[in-house]
C-alpha positions in Angstrom: -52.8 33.7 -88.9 -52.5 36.3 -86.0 -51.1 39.9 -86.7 -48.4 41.1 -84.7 -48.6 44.8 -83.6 -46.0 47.1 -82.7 -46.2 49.4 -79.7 -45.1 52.8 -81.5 -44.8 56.0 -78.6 -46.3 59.0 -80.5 -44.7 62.4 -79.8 -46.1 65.4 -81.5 -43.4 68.2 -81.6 -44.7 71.8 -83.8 -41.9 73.7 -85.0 -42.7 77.0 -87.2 -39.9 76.9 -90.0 -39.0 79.2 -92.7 -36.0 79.9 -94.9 -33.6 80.8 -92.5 -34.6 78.4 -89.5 -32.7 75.9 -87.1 -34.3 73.8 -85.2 -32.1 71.8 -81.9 -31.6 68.3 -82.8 -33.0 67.7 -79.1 -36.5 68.1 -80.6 -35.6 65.9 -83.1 -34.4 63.5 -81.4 -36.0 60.7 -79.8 -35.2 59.8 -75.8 -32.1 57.0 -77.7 -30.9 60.3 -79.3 -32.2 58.6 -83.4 -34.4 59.9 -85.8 -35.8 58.1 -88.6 -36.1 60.6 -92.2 -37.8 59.3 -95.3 -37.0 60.8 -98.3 -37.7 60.1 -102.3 -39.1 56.6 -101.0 -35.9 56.0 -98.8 -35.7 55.9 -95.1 -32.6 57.5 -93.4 -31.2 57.4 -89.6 -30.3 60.5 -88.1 -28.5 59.4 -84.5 -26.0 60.8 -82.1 -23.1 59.1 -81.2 -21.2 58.9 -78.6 -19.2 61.4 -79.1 -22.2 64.1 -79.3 -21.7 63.9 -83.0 -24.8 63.5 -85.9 -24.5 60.6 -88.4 -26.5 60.5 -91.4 -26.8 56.9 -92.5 -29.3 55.0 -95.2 
C-alpha cells in the first residue's frame, strides 16, 4: 500500500508574549488569511472573511 504525503509550507514566526501582549492577526495568518488552533484535543479555524472580520469556528 503506498503512503500519500502532504506538501505542508513551514513558516516559523517568534513572537515575545506576556500578560499584556497583542499580536496582529497578519502574523497569524496564513497567505488565505486561516489559522488552524488546537486546543484541549480540539482543532479550531481562525479565518478572515470577507468582510476583514475574524471567525472562530470548530
Amino acid at each position: 500500500m503506498s503512503q500519500v504525503k502532504k506538501n505542508v509550507a513551514t513558516t516559523t514566526r517568534q513572537v515575545a508574549i506576556n500578560a499584556e501582549s497583542s499580536v496582529a492577526s497578519g502574523l497569524l495568518l496564513n497567505h488565505q488569511g486561516k489559522l488552524w488552533i488546537e486546543h484541549a484535543g480540539e482543532r479550531y479555524q481562525l479565518r478572515r472573511t470577507s468582510n476583514n472580520k475574524l471567525i472562530l469556528t470548530k
